[in-house]
C-alpha positions as CSV (number, residue, x, y, z in Angstrom):
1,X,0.0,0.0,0.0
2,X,1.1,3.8,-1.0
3,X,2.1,5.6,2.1
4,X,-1.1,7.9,2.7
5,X,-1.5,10.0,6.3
6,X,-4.5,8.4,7.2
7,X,-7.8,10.6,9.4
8,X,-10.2,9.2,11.0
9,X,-13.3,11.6,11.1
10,X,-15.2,11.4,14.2
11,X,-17.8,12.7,13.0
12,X,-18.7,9.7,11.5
13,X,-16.1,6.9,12.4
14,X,-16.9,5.1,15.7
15,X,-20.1,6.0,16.1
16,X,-20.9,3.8,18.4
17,X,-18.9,5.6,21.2
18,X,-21.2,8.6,22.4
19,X,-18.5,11.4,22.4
20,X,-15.8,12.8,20.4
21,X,-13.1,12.0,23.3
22,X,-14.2,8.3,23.6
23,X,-13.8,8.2,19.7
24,X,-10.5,10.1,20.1
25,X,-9.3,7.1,22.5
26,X,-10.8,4.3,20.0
27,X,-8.9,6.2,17.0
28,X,-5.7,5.8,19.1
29,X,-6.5,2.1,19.9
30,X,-6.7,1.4,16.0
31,X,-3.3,2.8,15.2
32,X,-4.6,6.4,13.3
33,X,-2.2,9.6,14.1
34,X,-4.6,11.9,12.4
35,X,-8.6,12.9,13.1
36,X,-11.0,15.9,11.8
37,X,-14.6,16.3,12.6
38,X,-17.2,18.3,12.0
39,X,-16.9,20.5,15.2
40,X,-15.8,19.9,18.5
41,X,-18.5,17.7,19.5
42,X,-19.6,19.9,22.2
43,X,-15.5,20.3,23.8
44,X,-14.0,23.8,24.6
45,X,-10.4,24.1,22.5
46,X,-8.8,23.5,25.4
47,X,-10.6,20.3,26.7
48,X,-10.6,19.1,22.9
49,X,-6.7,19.8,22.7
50,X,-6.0,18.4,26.2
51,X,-8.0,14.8,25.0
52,X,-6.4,14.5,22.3
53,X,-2.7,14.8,24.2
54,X,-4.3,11.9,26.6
55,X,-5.3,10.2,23.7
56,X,-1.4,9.3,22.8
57,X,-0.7,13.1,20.7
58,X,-3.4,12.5,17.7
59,X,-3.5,15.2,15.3
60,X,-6.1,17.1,14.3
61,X,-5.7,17.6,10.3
62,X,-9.5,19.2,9.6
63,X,-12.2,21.0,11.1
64,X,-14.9,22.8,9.8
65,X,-15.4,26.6,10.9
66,X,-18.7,27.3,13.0
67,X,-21.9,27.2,12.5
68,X,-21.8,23.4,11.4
69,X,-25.1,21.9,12.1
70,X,-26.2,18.7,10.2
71,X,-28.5,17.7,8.8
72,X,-31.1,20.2,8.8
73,X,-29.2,23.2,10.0
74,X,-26.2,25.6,8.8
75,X,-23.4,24.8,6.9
76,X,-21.4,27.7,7.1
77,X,-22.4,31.4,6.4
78,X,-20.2,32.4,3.4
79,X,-22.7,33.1,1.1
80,X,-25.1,34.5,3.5
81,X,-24.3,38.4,3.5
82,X,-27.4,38.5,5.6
83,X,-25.3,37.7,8.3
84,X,-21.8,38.8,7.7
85,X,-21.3,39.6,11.3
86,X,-22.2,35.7,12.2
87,X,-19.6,34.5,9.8
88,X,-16.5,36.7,10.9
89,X,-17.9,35.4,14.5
90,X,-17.4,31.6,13.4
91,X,-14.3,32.7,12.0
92,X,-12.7,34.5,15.5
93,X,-14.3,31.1,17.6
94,X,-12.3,29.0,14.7
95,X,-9.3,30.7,15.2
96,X,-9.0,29.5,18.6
97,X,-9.8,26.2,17.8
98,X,-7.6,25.7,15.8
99,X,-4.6,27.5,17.6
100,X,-5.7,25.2,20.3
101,X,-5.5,22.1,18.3
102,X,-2.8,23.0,15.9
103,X,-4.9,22.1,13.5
104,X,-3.8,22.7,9.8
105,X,-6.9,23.0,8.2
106,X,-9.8,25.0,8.5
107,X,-12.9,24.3,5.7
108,X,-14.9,27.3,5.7
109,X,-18.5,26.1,4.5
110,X,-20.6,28.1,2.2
111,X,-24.2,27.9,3.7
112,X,-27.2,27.2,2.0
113,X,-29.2,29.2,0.1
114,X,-31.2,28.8,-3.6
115,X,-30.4,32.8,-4.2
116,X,-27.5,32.4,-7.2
117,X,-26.9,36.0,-8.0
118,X,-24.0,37.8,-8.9
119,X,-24.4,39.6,-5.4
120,X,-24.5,36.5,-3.7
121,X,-21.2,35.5,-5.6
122,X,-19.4,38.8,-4.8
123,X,-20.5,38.3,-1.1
124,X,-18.9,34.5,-0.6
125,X,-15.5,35.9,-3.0
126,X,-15.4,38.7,-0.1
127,X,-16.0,36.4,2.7
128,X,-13.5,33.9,1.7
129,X,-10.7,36.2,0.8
130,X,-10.9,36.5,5.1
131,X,-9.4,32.9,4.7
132,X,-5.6,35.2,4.2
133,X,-5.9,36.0,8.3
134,X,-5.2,32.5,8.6
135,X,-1.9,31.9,7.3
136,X,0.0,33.7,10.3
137,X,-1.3,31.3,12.0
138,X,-0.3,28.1,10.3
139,X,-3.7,27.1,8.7
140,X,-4.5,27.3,5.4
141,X,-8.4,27.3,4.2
142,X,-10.4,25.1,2.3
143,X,-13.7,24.7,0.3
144,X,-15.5,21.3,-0.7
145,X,-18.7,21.2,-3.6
146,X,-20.9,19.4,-1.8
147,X,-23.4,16.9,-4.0
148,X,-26.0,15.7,-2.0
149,X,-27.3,18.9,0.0
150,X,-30.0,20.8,-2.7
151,X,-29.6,24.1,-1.4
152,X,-26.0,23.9,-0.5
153,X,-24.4,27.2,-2.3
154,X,-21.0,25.4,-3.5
155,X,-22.3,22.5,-5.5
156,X,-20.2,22.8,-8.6
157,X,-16.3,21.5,-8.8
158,X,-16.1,24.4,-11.9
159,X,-17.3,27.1,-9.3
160,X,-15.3,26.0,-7.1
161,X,-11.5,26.6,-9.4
162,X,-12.9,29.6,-10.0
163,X,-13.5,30.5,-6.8
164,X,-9.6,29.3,-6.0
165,X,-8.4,31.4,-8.9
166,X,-9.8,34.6,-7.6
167,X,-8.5,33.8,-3.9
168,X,-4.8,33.4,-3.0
169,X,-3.4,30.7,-0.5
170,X,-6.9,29.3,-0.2
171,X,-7.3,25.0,-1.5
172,X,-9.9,22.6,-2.4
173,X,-11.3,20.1,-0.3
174,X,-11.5,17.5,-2.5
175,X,-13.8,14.2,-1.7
176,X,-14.1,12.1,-4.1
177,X,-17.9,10.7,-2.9
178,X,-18.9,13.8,-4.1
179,X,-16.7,14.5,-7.3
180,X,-18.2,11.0,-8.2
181,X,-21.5,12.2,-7.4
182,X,-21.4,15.5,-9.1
183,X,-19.6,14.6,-12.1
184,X,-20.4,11.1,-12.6
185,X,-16.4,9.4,-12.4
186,X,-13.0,10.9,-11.6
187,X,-11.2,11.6,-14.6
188,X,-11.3,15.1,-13.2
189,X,-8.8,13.7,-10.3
190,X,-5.2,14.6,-11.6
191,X,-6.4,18.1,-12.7
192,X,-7.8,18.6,-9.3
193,X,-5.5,16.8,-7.0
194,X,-2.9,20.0,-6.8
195,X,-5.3,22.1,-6.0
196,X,-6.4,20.0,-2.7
197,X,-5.2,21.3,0.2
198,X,-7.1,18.0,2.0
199,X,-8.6,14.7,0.4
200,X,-11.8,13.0,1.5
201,X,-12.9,9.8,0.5
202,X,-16.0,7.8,0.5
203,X,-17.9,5.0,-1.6
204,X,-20.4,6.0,-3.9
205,X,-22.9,6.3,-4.5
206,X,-23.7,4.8,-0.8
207,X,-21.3,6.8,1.2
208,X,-20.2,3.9,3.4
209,X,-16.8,2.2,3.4
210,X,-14.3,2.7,0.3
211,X,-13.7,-0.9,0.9
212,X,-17.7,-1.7,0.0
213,X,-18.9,-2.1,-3.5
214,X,-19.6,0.8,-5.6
215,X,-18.9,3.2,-8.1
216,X,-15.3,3.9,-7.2
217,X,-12.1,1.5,-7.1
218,X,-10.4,2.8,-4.3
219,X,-7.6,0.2,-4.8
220,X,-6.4,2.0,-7.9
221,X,-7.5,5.7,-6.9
222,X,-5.9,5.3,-3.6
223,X,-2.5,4.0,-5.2
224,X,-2.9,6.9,-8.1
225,X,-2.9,9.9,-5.3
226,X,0.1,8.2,-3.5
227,X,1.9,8.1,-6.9
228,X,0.8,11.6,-7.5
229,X,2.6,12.7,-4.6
230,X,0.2,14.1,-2.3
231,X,1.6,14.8,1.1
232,X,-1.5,16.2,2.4
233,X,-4.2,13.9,4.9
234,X,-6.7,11.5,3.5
235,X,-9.9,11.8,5.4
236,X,-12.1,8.9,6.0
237,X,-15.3,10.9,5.9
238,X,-18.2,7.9,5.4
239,X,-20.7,5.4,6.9
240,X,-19.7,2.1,7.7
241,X,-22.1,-0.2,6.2
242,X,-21.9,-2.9,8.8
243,X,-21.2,-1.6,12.2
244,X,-18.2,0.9,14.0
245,X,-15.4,-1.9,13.1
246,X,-16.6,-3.3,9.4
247,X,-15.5,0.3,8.7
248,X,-12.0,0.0,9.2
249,X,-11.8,-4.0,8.1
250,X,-11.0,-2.3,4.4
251,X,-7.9,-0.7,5.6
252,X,-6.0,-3.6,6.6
253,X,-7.2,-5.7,4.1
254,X,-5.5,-3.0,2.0
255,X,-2.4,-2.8,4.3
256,X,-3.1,0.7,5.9
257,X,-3.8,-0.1,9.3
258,X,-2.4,-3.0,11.1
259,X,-4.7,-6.0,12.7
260,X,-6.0,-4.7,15.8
């Protein structure tokens, strides 16, 4: 197997532990060195960055900036100029987390809204352009086209270069569940892969395991990012079709993780 830096997301990995610092410790038990979530589950920065040191050092590699509220609530505020004053909140309360964490990478969401205007545009360019603040400390800024959200703003991996060209310093978060969903394979992969600042991957179009059957043959894709030279983290961002461990069986039948 390629050497790939391996990140468990909590938000969705070992779900049947009923906090993110029990999944922290079960990540640790199963040999990972890197997580992300959604949010902090609920922790202050310093109680999440204090678990994680108990939990044997794991890394944070992703978090998403606040308001992150699945399934039914925000998703971010950047293309929401309704409530500018929200989003540059979620930005300062990100900050801290991350400092806290030293956490590399921040996704800033777009929000959700049906409005496409060229005012609506103009207002998420501005917003993310606040992504530059970040670099002094370390973390560079990402955004994801998301497939299977209808009024998610950032749905398109086209708007999404664009949006990259026109904003220095920030990266694409690139999952593949969703490039597969959104543009139907992923020949697309070797033009986007430098772009990526962070790699997600999933099986589609079911969104469990990349080790289940489906669309995508992670065998080969996982080997062709490796070859490619990414250095980046590979986040495990999916639903395990058959209970908390069936979701990691893949990755040492692959020879990622080692037998537990």
């Amino acid at each position: 197997a390629p050497s790939l830096r391996l990140s468990a997301n909590l938000s969705w990995l070992f779900a049947d532990r009923p906090g993110i610092v029990e999944r922290l410790g079960r990540a640790a038990a199963r040999g990972f060195r890197y997580v992300e979530a959604m949010d902090a589950g609920g922790e202050t920065p310093a109680s999440l960055a204090d678990a994680c040191r108990r939990a044997g050092g794991l890394q944070f590699a992703l978090i998403n900036a606040p308001p992150c509220r699945p399934p039914s609530g925000d998703l971010g505020l950047t293309a929401l100029p309704d409530r500018r004053e929200e989003f540059r909140a979620g930005l300062s309360a990100a900050a801290d987390l991350c400092s806290a964490l030293s956490c590399p990478t921040l996704h800033v969401m777009s929000g959700r809204t049906t409005v496409r205007s060229p005012e609506v545009r103009a207002a998420y360019t501005v917003c993310v352009k606040l992504s530059k603040f970040f670099a002094p400390l370390g973390v560079t800024c990402v955004i994801e086209p998301i497939s299977n959200i209808a009024d998610y703003y950032l749905n398109s991996y086209t708007d999404a270069v664009a949006i990259l060209n026109d904003v220095p310093g920030l990266r694409l978060l690139l999952d593949l569940f969703h490039l597969q969903m959104l543009e139907g394979s992923l020949d697309s992969l070797p033009a986007y892969l430098p772009l990526a600042g962070h790699v997600q991957i999933a099986q589609a179009p079911g969104r469990q395991e990349p080790g289940a059957p489906g669309d995508i043959d992670y065998g080969a894709v996982l080997r062709q990012i490796g070859e490619a030279g990414y250095s980046g983290c590979v986040g495990l961002e999916y639903r395990p079709s058959d209970g908390a461990e069936a979701g990691i069986d893949w990755l040492i039948e692959m020879g990622y993780l080692q037998p537990h």
